[in-house]
C-alpha positions as CSV (number, residue, x, y, z in Angstrom):
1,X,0.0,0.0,0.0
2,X,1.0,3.5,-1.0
3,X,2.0,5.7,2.2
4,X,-0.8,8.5,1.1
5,X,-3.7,6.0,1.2
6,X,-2.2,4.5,4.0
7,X,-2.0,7.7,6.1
8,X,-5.2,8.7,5.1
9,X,-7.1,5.8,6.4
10,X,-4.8,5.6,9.6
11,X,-5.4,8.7,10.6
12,X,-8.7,9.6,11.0
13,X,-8.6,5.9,12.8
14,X,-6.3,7.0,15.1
15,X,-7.3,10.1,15.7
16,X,-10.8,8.8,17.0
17,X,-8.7,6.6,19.2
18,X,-7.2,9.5,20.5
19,X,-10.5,11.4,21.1
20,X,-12.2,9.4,23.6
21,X,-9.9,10.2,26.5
22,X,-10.6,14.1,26.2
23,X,-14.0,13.9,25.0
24,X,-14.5,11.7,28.2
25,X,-13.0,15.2,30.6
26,X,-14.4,18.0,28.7
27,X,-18.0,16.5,28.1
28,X,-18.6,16.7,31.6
29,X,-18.1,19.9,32.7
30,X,-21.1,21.8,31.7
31,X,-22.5,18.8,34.1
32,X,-21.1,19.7,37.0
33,X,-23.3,22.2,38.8
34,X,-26.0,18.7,38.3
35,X,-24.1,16.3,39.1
36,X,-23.3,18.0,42.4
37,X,-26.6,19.1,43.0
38,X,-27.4,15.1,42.5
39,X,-24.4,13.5,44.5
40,X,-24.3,16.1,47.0
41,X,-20.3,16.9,45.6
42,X,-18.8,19.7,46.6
43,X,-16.5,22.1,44.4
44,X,-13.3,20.0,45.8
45,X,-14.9,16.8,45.1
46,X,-16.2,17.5,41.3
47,X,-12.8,18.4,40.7
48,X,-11.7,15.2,41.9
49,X,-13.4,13.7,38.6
50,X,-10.9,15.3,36.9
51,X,-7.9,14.3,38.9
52,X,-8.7,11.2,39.5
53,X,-9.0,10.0,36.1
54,X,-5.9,11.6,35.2
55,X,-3.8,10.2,37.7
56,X,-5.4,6.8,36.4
57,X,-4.6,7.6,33.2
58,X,-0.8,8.5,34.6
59,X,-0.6,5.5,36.1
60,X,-1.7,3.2,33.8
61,X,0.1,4.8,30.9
62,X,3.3,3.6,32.3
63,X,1.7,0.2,31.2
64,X,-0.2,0.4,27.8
65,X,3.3,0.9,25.5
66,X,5.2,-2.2,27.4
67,X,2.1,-4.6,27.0
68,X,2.0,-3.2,23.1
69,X,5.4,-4.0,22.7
70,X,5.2,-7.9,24.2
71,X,1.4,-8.3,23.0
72,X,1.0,-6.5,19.9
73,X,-0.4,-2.8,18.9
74,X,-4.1,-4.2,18.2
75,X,-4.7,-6.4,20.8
76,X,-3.8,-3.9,23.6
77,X,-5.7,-1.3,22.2
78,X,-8.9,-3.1,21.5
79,X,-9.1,-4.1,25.6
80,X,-8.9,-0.7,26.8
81,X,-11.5,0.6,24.0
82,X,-14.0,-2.2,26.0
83,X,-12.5,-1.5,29.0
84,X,-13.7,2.2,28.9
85,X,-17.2,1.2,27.4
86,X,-17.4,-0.7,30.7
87,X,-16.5,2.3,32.6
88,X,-18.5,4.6,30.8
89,X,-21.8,2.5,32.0
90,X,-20.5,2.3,35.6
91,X,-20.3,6.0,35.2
92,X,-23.9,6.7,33.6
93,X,-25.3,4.2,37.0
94,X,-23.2,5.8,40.2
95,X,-25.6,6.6,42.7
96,X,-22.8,8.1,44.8
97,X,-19.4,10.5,43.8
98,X,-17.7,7.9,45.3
99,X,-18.8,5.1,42.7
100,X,-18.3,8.2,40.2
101,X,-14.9,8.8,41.2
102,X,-14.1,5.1,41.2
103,X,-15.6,4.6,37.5
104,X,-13.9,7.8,36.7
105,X,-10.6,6.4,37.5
106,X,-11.6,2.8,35.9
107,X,-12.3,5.2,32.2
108,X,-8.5,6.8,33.0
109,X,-7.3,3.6,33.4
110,X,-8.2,2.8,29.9
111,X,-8.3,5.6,28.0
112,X,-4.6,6.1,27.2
113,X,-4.4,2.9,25.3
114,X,-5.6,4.7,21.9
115,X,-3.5,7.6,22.3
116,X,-0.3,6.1,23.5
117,X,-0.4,3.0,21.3
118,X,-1.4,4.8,18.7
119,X,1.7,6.9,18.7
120,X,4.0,4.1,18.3
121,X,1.3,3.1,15.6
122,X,2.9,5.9,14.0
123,X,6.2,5.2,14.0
124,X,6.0,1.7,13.0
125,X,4.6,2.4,9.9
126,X,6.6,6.1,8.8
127,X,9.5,7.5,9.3
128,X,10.5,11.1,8.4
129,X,8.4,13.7,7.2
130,X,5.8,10.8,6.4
131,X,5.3,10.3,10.8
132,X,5.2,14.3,11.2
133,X,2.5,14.8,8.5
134,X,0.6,12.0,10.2
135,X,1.1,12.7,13.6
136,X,0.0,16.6,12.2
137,X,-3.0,15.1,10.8
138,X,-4.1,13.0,13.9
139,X,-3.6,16.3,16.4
140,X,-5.7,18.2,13.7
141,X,-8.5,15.4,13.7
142,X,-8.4,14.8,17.6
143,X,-8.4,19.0,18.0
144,X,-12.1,18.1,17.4
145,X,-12.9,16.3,19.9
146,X,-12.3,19.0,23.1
147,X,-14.3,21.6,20.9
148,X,-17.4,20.0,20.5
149,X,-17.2,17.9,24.1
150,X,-18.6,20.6,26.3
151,X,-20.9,22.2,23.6
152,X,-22.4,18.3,23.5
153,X,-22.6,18.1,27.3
154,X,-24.5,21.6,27.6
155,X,-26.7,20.3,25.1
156,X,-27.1,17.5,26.6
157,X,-28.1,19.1,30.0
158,X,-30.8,21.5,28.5
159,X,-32.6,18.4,27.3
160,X,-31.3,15.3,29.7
161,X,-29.4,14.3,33.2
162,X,-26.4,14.3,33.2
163,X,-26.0,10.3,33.4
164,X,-27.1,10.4,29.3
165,X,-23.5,11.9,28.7
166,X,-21.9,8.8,30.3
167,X,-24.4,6.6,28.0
168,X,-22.9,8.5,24.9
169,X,-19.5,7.9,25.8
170,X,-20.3,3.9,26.5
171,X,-21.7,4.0,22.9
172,X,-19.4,5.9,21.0
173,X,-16.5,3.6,22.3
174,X,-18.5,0.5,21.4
175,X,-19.2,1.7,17.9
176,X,-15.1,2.4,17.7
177,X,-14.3,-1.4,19.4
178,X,-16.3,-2.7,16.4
179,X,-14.4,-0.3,13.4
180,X,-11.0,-1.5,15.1
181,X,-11.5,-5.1,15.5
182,X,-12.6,-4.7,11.3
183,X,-10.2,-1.7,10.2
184,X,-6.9,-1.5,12.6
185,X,-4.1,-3.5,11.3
186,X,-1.4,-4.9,13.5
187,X,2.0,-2.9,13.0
188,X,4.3,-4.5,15.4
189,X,4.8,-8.1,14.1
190,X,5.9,-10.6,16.8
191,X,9.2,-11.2,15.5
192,X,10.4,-7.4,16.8
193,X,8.2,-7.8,20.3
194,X,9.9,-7.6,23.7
195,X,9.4,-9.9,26.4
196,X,6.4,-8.6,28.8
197,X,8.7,-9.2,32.2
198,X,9.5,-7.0,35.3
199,X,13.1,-7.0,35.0
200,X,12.4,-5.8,31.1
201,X,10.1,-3.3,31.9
202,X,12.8,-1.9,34.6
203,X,15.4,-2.0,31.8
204,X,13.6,-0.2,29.4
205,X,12.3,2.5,31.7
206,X,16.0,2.7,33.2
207,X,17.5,3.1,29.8
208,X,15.4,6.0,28.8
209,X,15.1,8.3,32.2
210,X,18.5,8.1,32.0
211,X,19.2,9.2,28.6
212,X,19.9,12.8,28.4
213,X,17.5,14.1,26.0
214,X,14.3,12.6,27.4
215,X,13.7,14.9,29.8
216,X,13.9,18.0,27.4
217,X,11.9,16.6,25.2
218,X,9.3,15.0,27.2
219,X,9.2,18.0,29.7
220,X,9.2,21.1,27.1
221,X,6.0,19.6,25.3
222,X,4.7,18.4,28.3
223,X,5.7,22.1,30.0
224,X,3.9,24.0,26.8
225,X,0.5,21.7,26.7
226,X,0.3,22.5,30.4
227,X,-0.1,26.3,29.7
228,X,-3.4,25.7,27.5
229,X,-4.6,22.9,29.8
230,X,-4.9,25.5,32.4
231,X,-8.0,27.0,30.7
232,X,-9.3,23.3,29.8
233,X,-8.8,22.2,33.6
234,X,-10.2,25.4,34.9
235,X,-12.7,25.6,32.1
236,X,-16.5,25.4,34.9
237,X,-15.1,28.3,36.6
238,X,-14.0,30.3,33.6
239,X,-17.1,30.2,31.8
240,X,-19.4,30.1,34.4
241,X,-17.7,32.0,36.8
242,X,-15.2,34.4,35.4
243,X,-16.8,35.5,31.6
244,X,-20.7,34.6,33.4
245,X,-21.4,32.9,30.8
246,X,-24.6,29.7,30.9
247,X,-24.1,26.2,30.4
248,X,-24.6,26.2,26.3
249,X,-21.7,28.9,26.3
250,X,-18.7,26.7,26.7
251,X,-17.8,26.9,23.1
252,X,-16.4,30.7,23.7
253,X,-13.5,28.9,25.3
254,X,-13.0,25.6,23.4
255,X,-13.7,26.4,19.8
256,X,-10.7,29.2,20.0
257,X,-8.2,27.0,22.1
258,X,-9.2,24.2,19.9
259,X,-9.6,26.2,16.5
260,X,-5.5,27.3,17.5
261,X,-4.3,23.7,17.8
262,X,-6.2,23.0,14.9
263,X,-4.6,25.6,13.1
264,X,-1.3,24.2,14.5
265,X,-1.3,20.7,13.7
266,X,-2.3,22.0,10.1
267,X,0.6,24.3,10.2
268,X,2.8,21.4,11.0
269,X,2.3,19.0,8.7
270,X,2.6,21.7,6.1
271,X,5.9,22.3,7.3
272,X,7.2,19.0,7.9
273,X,10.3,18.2,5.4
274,X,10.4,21.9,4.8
275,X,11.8,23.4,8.4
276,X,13.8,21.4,10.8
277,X,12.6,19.8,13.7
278,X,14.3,22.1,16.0
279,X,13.5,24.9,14.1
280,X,9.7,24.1,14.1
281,X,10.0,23.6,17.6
282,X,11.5,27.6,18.3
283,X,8.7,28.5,16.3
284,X,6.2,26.9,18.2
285,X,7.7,28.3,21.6
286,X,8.1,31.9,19.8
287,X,4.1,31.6,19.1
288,X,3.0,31.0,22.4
289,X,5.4,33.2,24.1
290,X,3.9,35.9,21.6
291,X,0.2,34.8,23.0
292,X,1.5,34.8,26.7
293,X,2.2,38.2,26.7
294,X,-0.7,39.2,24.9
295,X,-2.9,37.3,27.4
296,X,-1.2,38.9,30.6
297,X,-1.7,42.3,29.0
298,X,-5.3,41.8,28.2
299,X,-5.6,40.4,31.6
300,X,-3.8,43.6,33.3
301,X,-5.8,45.8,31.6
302,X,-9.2,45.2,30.8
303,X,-11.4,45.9,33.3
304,X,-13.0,42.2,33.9
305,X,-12.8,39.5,31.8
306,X,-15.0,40.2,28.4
307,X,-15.5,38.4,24.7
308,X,-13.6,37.9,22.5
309,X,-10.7,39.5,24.4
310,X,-10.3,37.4,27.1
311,X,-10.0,33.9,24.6
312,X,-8.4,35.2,21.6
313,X,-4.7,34.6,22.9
314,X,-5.6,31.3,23.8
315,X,-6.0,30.7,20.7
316,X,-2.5,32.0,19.9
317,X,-1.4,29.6,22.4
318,X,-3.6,26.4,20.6
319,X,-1.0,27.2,17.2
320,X,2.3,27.5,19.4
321,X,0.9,24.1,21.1
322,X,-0.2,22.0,18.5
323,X,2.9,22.9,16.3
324,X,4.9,21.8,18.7
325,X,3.5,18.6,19.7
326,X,4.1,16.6,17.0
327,X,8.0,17.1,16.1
328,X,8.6,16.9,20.4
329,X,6.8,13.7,20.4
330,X,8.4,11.8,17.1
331,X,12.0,13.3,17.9
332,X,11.9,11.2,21.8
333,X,9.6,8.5,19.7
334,X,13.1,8.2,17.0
335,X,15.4,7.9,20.1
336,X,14.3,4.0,21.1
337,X,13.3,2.7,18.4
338,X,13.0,-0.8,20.2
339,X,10.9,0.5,22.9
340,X,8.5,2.5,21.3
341,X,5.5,1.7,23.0
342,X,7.5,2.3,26.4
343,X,9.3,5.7,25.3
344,X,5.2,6.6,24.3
345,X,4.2,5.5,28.0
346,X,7.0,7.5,29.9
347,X,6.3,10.8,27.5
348,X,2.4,10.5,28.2
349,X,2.9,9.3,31.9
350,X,5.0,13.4,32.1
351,X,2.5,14.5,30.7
352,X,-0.2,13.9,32.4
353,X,1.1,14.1,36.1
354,X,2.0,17.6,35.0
355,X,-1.9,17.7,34.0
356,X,-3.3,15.9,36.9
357,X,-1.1,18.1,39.4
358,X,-2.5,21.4,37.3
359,X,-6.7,19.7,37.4
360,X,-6.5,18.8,41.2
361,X,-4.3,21.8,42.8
362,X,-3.3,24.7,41.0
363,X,-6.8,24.6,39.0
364,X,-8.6,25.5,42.6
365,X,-5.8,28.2,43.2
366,X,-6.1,29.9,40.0
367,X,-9.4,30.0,38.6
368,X,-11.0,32.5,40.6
369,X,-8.6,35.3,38.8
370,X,-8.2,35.9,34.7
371,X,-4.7,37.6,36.1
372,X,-3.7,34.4,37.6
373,X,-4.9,32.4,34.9
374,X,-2.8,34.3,32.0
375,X,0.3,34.4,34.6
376,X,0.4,30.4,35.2
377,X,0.0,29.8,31.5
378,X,2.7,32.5,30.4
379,X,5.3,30.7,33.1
380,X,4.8,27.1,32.2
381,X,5.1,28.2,28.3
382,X,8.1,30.2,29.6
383,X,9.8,27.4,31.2
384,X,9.0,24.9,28.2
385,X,11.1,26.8,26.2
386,X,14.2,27.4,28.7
387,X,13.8,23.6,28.8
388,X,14.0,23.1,25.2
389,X,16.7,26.0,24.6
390,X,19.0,24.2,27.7
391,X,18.8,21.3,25.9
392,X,22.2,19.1,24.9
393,X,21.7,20.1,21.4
394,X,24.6,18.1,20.0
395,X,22.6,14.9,20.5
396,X,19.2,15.9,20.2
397,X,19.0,14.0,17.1
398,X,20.7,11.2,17.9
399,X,18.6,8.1,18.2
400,X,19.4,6.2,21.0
């Protein structure tokens, strides 16, 4: 098979994988005010549906690029796709937030398998410019899925309880089970699998964390994706709270952050075999620098947070983001090109402590300020790029 058909039926596959973790988060925010009102949750304890999926999802992703490197890409990926249907239903049936919380963390356990595997998906199949344009087209595809989430789960609200958002989850995964056990090939033949043992696992893990050049590159994505998650972690309170906006208004802060990566990802596959990888990367980090500024001024001095003002840079910062993304995570991918799946569990494991620590503590702390809001997200894009630019650059290229 050609590599265009190739990549174009791959990717929107992959991509949908993808989608289901985030769609699962952002769907339920416009919920929260009802679910709490049902459960009797307080504001600490909602946000503990965040967190706690997350540091599932953390946990777990340690797991899901080992087990697809002993068992196979396909295999691994359809159990957590049924896995998270499973979950889903738990979810739409909790009579308690503490049955919620423990589904919740069930759906993170699972979640990661489609994004995680799927990146190593990637880079069995291209190499080069080919992976980036794919990876570009996957982040473009996914970018969907956090812009329409909340704008389905206020619509769901107006018309239905909150437990029909669960039931949508439960069957959009089931419906994507069935298209992979018919449409997702398996890329990782066992002749190049790794033995699925403790003392492997250790290795592999030990090799990378101590290479050099993981920590760069998994921190300065992980770093940069933390200033827009900010806004998507603190999204209840800056809609409802901060720009008084209702429950059907949650698109004034995800269609711009969303419409940015989307821009991004476009942006980058455009530019992939044109620009370097580190020189895509400084552009991304110059783009959302440019947008953290903005965003602190407009914070500083408009009088209260107002439309479009108040979203526009974070939109800026959804370009810087999304451009980034995809060179960062194929340049630590092209580094073990044994362990794959495990280099894709350790960068998404970074990741997503970073994200959890940001949903369950700093979230709280900052969301009841735009100032605060604009000054976190500035920082962490600020310290992705001192992380990047202290890199060792003589071996950033280097596979290991």
């Amino acid at each position: 098979m050609s590599q265009l058909p190739r990549r174009r039926r791959l990717a929107p596959l992959l991509a949908a994988l993808a989608m289901f973790g985030p769609f699962s988060i952002d769907t339920l925010f416009p919920a929260f005010p009802a679910v709490a009102a049902d459960l009797g949750a307080g504001p600490i304890a909602m946000q503990q549906t965040i967190s706690v999926y997350l540091i599932a999802y953390a946990l777990m992703s340690l797991a899901h690029g080992p087990l697809s490197d002993a068992l196979g890409r396909r295999s691994v990926i359809l159990a957590g796709v049924a896995v998270f249907t499973l979950a889903s239903v738990g979810c739409a049936l909790a009579g308690s937030i503490e049955s919620l919380l423990a589904f919740r963390a069930l759906q993170g356990v699972s979640a990661g398998a489609g994004m995680i595997v799927g990146r190593a998906i990637v880079r069995d199949c291209f190499d080069g410019a080919d992976a980036q344009r794919l990876m570009a087209s996957i982040s473009m595809i996914f970018g969907i899925a956090p812009a329409i989430a909340p704008i389905v789960g206020g619509w769901v609200i107006a018309f239905a309880r909150w437990p029909m958002i669960f039931w949508l989850l439960a069957g959009f995964s089931l419906v994507l089970w069935f298209v992979c056990l018919a449409w997702l090939p398996e890329t990782h033949p066992r002749e190049r699998r790794t033995p699925l043992s403790t003392g492997e696992l250790v290795r592999s893990y030990r090799m990378i964390l101590t290479d050099r050049m993981f920590v760069p590159l998994a921190l300065s994505g992980t770093l940069g994706f933390g200033a827009l998650f900010v806004y998507i972690a603190s999204a209840p309170a800056f809609v409802l709270g901060l720009l008084g906006l209702d429950q059907q208004s949650f698109a004034w802060l995800f269609v711009p952050a969303i419409g940015g990566m989307m821009t991004g990802s476009l942006l980058s596959g455009r530019l992939a075999g044109r620009l370097s990888p580190p020189a895509t990367v400084r552009l991304g980090f110059a783009i959302m620098l440019a947008a953290s500024t903005v965003n602190i001024a407009f914070a500083w001095l408009l009088p209260r947070p107002m439309l479009p003002w108040s979203v526009l840079p974070i939109a800026l910062q959804g370009v810087g983001v999304a451009l980034n993304f995809p060179t960062l995570a194929l340049l630590l991918l092209d580094r073990y090109p044994q362990h794959r799946g495990a280099a894709s569990s350790m960068q998404a494991f970074v990741n997503l402590l970073l994200s959890a620590l940001i949903a369950g503590a700093l979230s709280a702390l900052l969301s009841d300020s735009i100032l605060k809001l604009a000054l976190a997200a500035g920082a962490l894009s600020l310290a992705g790029a001192l992380v990047w630019w202290l890199r060792p650059r003589h071996t950033a290229e280097r596979s290991a």
